[in-house]
NUTI-381777 format. One record per residue (C-alpha): residue in three letters; residue number from 1; x, y, z. Coordinates in steps of 0.25 Angstrom, whole numbers, plus 5000, padded with zeros to 4 digits. Layout:
N
 code pos   px   py   pz
  ALA NUM    X    Y    Z
...
REM end
This chain:
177
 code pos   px   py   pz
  UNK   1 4643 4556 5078
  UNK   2 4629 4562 5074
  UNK   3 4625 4577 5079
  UNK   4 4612 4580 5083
  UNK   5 4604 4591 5082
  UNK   6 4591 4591 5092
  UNK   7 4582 4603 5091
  UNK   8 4568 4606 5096
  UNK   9 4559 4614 5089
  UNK  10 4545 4623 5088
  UNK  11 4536 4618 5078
  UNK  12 4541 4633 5072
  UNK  13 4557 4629 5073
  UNK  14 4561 4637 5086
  UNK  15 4569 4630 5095
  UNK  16 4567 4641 5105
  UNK  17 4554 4646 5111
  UNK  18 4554 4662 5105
  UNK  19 4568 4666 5105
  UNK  20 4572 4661 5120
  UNK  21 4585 4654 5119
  UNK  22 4579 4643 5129
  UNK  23 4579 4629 5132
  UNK  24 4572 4621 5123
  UNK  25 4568 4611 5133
  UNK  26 4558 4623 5140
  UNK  27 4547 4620 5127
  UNK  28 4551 4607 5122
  UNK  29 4545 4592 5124
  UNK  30 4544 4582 5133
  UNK  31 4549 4575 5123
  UNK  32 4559 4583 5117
  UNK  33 4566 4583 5129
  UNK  34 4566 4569 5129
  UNK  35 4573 4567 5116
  UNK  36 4582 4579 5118
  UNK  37 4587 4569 5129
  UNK  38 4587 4558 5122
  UNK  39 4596 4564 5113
  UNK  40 4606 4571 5123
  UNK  41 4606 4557 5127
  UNK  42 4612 4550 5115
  UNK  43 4622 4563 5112
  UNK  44 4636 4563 5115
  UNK  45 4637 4576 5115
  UNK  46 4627 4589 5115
  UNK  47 4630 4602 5109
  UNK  48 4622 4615 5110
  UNK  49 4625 4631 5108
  UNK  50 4627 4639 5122
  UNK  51 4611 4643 5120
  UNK  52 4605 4629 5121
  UNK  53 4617 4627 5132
  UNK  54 4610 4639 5139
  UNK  55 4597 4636 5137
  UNK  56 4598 4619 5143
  UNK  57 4610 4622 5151
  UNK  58 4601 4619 5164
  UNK  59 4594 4606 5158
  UNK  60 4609 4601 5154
  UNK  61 4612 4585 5160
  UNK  62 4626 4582 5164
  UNK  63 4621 4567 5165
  UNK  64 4621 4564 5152
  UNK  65 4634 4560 5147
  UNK  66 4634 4571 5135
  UNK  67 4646 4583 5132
  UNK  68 4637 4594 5129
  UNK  69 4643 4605 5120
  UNK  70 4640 4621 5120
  UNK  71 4645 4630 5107
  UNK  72 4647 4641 5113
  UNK  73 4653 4654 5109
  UNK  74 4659 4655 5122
  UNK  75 4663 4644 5128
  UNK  76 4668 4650 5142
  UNK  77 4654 4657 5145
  UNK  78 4653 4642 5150
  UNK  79 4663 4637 5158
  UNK  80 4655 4636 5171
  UNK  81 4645 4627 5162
  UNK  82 4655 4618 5155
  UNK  83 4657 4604 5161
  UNK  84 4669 4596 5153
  UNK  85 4663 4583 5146
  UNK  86 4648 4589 5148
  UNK  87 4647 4602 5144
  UNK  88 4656 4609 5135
  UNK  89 4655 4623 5130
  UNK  90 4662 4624 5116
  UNK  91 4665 4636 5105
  UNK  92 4665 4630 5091
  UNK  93 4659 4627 5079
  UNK  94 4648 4618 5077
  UNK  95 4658 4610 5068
  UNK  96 4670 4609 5076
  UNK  97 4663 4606 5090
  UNK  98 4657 4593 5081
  UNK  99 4671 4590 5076
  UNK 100 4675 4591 5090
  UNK 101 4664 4582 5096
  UNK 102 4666 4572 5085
  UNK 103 4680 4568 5091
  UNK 104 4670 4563 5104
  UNK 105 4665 4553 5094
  UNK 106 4650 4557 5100
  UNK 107 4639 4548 5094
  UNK 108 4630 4559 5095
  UNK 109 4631 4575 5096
  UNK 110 4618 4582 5099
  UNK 111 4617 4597 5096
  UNK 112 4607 4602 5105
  UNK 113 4608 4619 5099
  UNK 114 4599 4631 5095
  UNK 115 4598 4638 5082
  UNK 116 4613 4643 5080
  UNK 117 4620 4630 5083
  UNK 118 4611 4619 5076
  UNK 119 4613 4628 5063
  UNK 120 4627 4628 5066
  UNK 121 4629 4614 5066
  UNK 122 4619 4611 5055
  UNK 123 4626 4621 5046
  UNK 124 4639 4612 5050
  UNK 125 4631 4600 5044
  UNK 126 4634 4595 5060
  UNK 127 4621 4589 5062
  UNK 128 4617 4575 5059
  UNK 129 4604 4573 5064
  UNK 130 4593 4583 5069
  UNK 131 4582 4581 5080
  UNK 132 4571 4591 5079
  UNK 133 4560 4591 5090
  UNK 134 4548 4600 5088
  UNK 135 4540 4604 5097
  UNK 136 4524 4606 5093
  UNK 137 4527 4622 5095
  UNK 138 4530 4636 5089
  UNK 139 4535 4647 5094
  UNK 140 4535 4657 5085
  UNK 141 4549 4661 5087
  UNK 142 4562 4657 5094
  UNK 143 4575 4650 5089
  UNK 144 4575 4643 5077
  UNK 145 4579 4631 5076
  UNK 146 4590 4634 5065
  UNK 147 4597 4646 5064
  UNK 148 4594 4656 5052
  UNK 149 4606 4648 5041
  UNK 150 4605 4642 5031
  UNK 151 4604 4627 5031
  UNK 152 4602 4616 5023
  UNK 153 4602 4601 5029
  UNK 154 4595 4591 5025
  UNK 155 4589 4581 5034
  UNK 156 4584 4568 5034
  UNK 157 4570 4566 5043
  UNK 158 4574 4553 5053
  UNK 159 4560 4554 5062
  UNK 160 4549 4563 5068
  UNK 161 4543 4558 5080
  UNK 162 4532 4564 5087
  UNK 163 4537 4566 5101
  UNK 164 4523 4570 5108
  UNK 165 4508 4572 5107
  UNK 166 4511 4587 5106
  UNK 167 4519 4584 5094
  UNK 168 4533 4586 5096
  UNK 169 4540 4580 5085
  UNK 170 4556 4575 5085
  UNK 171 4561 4575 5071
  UNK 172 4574 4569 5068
  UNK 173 4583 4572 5056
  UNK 174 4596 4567 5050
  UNK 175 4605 4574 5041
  UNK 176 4606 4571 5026
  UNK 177 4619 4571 5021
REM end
């Protein structure tokens, strides 16, 4: 089993526009979205923190055969939203939800999460590989794309594709261990 981080990003590394907590999708690519898809596609299972659930929660597809995970402090607050098998709203720690996932035998787990949670999960040493899309824009401020921790992973460069004439790039990474 692999996890997965996928993350866009302002040339600037702000995964939000200013400080709205909103749906990436509103200033990304074409083509980001595309390969977000792509990638949804090949996962078994998605995870994300209760801000990106409420920021794409009226994009979300139940056609696509993926459990989709929310760490949420506050489980209940989503009841109404749950459905068993689909979308699953869980309090836990980054490590023992992955613990818990691994006995699924997934082949791929995408974590799909802002600022508090990727850190979370890459201070767990969780992540295996990272996809960074970056979008030809700044904004000054808004989110970043790592929460103010220390950290210190080194990564392997796998690719860099160009993904437009704008000059959206798509960089993929892979873990040294």
């Amino acid at each position: 089993m692999k996890v997965v981080l996928a993350l866009a990003a302002s040339v600037d590394g702000k995964i939000t526009k200013w400080d709205d907590i909103q749906n990436v999708q509103e200033w990304t690519s074409r083509e980001d979205k595309q390969f977000f898809s792509s990638m949804i596609k090949k996962s078994d299972v998605m995870i994300m923190g209760s801000g990106t659930y409420q920021a794409v929660k009226k994009n979300l597809n139940f056609d696509l055969p993926i459990l989709r995970l929310v760490l949420t402090k506050t489980p209940e607050k989503y009841k109404e939203d749950e459905k068993p098998g689909q979308l699953e709203f869980i309090n836990s720690t980054p490590k023992e939800l992955i613990d818990a996932i691994t006995k699924l035998n997934p082949n791929q787990v995408l974590l799909a999460a802002g600022s508090r949670l990727s850190s979370q999960f890459l201070m767990d040493g969780l992540i295996d590989e990272f996809y960074l899309t970056i979008e030809p824009k700044i904004f000054g401020t808004g989110k970043p794309m790592f929460e103010d921790r220390i950290l210190d992973i080194n990564l392997k460069l796998v690719s860099i594709k160009k993904m437009n004439e704008r000059g959206t790039l798509l960089i993929h990474y892979k873990k040294i261990v």
